[in-house]
N, C-alpha and C positions, 0 to 999 in steps of 0.2 A: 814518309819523308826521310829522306836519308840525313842522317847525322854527322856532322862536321867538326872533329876534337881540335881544338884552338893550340895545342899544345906544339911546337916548332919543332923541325928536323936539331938533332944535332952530330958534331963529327964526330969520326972513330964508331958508329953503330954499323952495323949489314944494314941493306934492306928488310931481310925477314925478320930480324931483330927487333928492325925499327917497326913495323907493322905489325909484330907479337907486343908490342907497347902500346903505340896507337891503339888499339883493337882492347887491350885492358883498360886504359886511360877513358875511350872514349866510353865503358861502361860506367863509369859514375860522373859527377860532379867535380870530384879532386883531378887535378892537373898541378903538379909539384912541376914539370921542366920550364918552366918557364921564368920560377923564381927562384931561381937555385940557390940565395941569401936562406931561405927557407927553409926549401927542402933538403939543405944540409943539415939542419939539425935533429940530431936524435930523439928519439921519441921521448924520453924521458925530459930531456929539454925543454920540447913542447909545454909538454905539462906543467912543468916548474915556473913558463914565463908566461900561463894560463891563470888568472883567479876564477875561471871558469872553465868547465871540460864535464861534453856530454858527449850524447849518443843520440843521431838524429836520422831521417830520412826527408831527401826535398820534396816539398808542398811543390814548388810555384819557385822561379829565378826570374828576377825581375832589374835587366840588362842596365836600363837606362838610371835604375837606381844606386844599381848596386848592389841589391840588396837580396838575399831567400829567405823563402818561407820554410820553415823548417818541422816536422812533428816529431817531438821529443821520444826518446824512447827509454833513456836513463841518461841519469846523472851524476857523474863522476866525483864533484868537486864543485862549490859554488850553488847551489842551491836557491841556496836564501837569497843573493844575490840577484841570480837569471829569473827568480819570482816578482823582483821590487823591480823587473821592467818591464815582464810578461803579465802583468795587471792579471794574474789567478791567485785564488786563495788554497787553505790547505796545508796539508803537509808539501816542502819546497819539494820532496822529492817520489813526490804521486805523480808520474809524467802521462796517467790514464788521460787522449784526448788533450794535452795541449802543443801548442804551436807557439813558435816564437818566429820572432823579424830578426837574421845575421847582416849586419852593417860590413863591405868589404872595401878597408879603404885602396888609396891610389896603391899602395906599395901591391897589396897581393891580387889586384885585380887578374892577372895573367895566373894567378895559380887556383883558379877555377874555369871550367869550362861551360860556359855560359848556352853553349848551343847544345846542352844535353837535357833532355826534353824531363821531365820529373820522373824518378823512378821509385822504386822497394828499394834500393839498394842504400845498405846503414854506411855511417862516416863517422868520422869521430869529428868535432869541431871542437878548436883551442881557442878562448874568448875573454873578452874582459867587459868591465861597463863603462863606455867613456865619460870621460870628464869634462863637462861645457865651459870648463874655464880653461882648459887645458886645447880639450881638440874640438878647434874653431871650426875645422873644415869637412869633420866625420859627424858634428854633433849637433841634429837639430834644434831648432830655437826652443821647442814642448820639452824639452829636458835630455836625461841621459839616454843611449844606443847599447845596446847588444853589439859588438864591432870583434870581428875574430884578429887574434894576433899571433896567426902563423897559417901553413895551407894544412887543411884536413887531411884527414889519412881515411882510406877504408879501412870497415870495421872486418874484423876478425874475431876468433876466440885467441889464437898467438897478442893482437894487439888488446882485446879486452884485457888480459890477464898483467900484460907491460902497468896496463895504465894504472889499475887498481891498484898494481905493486909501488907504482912510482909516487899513488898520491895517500899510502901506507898499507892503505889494505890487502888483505891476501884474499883468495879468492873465495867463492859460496864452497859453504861444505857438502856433505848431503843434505837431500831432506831427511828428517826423521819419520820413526815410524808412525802410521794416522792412530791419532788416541781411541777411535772407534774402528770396528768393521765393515758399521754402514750406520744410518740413518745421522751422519754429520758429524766427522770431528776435525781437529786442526792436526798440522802439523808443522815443523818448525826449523828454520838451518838459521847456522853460523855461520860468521866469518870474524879473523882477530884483526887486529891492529898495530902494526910493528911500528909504530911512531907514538911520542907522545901523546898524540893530540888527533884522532882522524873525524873527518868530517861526517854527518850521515849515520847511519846505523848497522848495527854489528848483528844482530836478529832479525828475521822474517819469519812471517806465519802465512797457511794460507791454510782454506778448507778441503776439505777430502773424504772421500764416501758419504758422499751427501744420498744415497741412492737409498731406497727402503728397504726395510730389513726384510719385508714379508715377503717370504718365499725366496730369499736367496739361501741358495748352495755356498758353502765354502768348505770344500773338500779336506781342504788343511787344517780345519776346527781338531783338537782334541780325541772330539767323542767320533769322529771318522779317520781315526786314521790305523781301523782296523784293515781299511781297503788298501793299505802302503805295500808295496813289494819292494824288496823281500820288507822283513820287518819294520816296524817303526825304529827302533834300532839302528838299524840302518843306516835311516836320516840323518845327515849327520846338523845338529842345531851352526846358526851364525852367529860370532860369539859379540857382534857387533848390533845383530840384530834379533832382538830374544823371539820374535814371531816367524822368524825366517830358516827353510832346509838348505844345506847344501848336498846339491843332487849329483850323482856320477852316474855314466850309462846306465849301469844294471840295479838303476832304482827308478818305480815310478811308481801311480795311483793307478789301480782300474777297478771301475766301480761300473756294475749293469743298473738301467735305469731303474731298472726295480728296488735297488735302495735307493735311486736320487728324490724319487718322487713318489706320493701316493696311491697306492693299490688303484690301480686303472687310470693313473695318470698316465701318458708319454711324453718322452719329450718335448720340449714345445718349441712351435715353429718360427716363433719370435723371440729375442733373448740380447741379452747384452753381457759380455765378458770382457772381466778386468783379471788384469797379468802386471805382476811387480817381479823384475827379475832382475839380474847383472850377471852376467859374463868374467871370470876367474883370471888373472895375469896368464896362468899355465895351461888355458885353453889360446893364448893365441890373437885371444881376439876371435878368432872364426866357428860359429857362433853354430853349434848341427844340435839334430834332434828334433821331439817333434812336442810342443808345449803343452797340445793342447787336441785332443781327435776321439769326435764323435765317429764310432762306426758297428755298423747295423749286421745285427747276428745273421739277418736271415737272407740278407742280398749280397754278394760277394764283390767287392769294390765301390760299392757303397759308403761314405765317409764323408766329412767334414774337418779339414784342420788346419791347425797354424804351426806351421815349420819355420825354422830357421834355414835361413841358404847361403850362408855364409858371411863376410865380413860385412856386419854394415845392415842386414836386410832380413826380411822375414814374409814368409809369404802365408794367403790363408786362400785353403787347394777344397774346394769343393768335386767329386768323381762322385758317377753315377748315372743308368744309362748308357755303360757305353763311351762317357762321356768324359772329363776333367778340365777345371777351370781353374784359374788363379791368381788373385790380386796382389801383388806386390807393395812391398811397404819397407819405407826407410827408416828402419831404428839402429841411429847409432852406438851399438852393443859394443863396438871394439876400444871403446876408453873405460870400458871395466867399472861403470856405475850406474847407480840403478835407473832403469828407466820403467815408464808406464805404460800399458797398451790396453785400448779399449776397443771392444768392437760390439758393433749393434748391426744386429741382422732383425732384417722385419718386411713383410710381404713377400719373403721367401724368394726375394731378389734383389734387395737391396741391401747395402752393407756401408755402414759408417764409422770410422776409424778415426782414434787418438790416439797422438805418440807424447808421450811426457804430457798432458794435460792441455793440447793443442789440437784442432781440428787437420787431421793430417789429408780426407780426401771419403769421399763418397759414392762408389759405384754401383747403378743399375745394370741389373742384367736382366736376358730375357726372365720371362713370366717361371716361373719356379725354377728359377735356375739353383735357387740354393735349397730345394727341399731336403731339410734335415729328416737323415734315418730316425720313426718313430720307436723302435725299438733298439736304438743304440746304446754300445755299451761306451763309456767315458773313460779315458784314457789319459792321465797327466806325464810329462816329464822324460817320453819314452826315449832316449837315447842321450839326453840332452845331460850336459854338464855344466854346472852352472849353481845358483845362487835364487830359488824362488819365493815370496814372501809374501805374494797374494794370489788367490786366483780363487776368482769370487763368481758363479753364475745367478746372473737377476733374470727369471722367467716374463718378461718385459726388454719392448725392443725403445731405443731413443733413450739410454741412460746410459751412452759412453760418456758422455761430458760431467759426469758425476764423479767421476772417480777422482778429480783434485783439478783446484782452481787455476787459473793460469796467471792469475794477478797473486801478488802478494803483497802482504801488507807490512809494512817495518813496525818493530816492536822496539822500545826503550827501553833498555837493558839498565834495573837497577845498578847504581855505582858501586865500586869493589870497595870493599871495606879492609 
């Protein structure tokens, strides 16, 4: 069914101007041209004339009311508030699974586009709770509304970052480093508060290497890193990060299976590997080298590995046979902080992938398309420039989603004294 943006021509645009609008406008819910009372105001505005301000994606627009359905996704401002109408208990700003009802009165009816069908696509919503002695004509008889009081904006990282600032916060820090290697620890970020008084919380925690210890590899342990080229030395430590190397091309690990594993063990055909890295200001952003390559003494072109391929992307190239294959993957490496990568190979043709603690995509290929060399030697860091702080193999496939949680939990930061 083709889609119809409610939003008006106006003068002084081109045609393709005007159709490079339509063609945005019609991808979400927000529609600003039609209230330009509204959408004159800046974003910080918004905010200010908001006692409430989230982050939402549309459930369900329901014309004849007014009204959407909305599933929360954070919460800016107001919390406690958008809880005493969204009838959930809990912490006001757990938005794990809930939904709320946006009241849209007469003024902004025209700054949303009512015939765009529910989508993914995140908004920010500016809100208040109305008053039944006040707004006779927004506020049903059972009590107070959820009622927005200005037109949403899409979400962004540019607009996330305005709003946190606007309503004092600055934004998440890193994570820190995980308290364990493996079998389950936390870890934890900040953000400050440049106003007296911010709303919500200044800490999160969440879990990480939830994965068994038994039988993992981590190559960067201590007591293995007689396998470093050149020397340990070398490596140069991060001084931010005490578990972590910083790597230049003509440093890396290679290590033959015959130390990874036990006298007549090989390789194993199923496995899951976690990667913590970041990418340096002075690299560019574009991101070469190769992280991570299993490859086999006795067949020649024969390998398995995870390269980077420049800005933004990282690929994992299975050759062999004659053969080369390789799945692409989006880690955004060029904002210079650290990200996560997991990958779980298992049945020797299927391959499942996290990027930062998220299920990034999972592809079958034919039947042994990814037979790893059993006699492979292991290779870390080989050309690559950069910042690495994990990189852990579990002899077990279906344990990328261990490497850290995607929920966080907010922490109560004792008062300053």
């Amino acid at each position: 069914m083709a889609l119809k943006c409610l939003c008006p021509a106006t003068g002084g645009v081109s045609n393709r101007n005007l159709l490079i609008v339509f063609l945005f406008l019609c991808q979400t819910i927000v529609c600003d041209s039609q209230c330009p009372k509204f959408a004159e105001k800046p974003l910080e505005t918004r905010v200010q004339d908001a006692s409430i301000v989230f982050r939402a994606v549309a459930v369900q627009a329901h014309f004849q009311s007014k009204t959407l359905d909305l599933a929360l996704v954070s919460i800016y401002r107001g919390g406690v508030e958008l809880a005493s109408v969204s009838q959930y208990s809990g912490s006001p700003y757990n938005t794990t699974d809930r939904q709320v009802n946006l009241k849209i009165g007469p003024q902004l009816e025209g700054c949303f586009n009512w015939s765009m069908a529910p989508s993914q696509s995140e908004f920010i919503v500016f809100a208040r709770i109305s008053d039944p002695a006040e707004d006779l004509e927004t506020t049903p008889a059972n009590g107070p509304w959820l009622e927005a009081t200005s037109a949403s904006v899409p979400w962004s990282l540019g607009v996330d970052i305005a709003i946190w600032n606007a309503v004092g916060w600055a934004g998440w820090g890193e994570w820190g480093v995980c308290s364990k290697t493996c079998g389950g620890g936390t870890q934890t970020r900040k953000r400050y508060c440049s106003k007296d008084l911010c709303e919500g919380f200044g800490e999160q925690g969440r879990s990480c290497n939830s994965f068994d210890c038994e039988g993992a590899i981590n190559p960067l342990a201590p007591d293995a890193r007689r396998n470093f080229h050149p020397t340990q030395a070398r490596w140069r430590p991060v001084r931010d990060r005490p578990h972590a190397f910083s790597l230049r091309p003509n440093t890396y690990i290679w290590i033959a299976s015959s130390e990874l594993f036990a006298p007549g063990k090989a390789f194993p055909s199923e496995f899951t590997l976690f990667v913590s890295l970041r990418l340096r200001p002075e690299s560019g952003g574009y991101g070469q080298g190769t992280l991570f390559s299993l490859r086999s003494r006795r067949r020649s072109g024969s390998f398995l590995s995870l390269e980077l391929t420049g800005r933004g992307a990282a690929r994992l190239v299975h050759a062999g046979a004659g053969l080369s294959r390789s799945i692409y993957l989006a880690v955004p490496l060029y904002d210079f902080r650290w990200h996560h990568i997991a990958i779980s190979v298992h049945d020797d043709n299927t391959v499942r992938v996290y990027v930062d603690c998220r299920w990034l995509r999972t592809d079958v290929l034919e039947k042994d398309a990814l037979d790893t060399p059993r006699d492979a030697d292991l290779i870390i860091g080989y050309l690559f420039s950069g910042d690495l702080e994990q990189l852990v193999l579990v002899p077990k496939a279906g344990q990328a989603h261990k490497q850290c949680s995607s929920q966080a939990v907010d922490i109560l930061s004792p008062p300053e004294t």
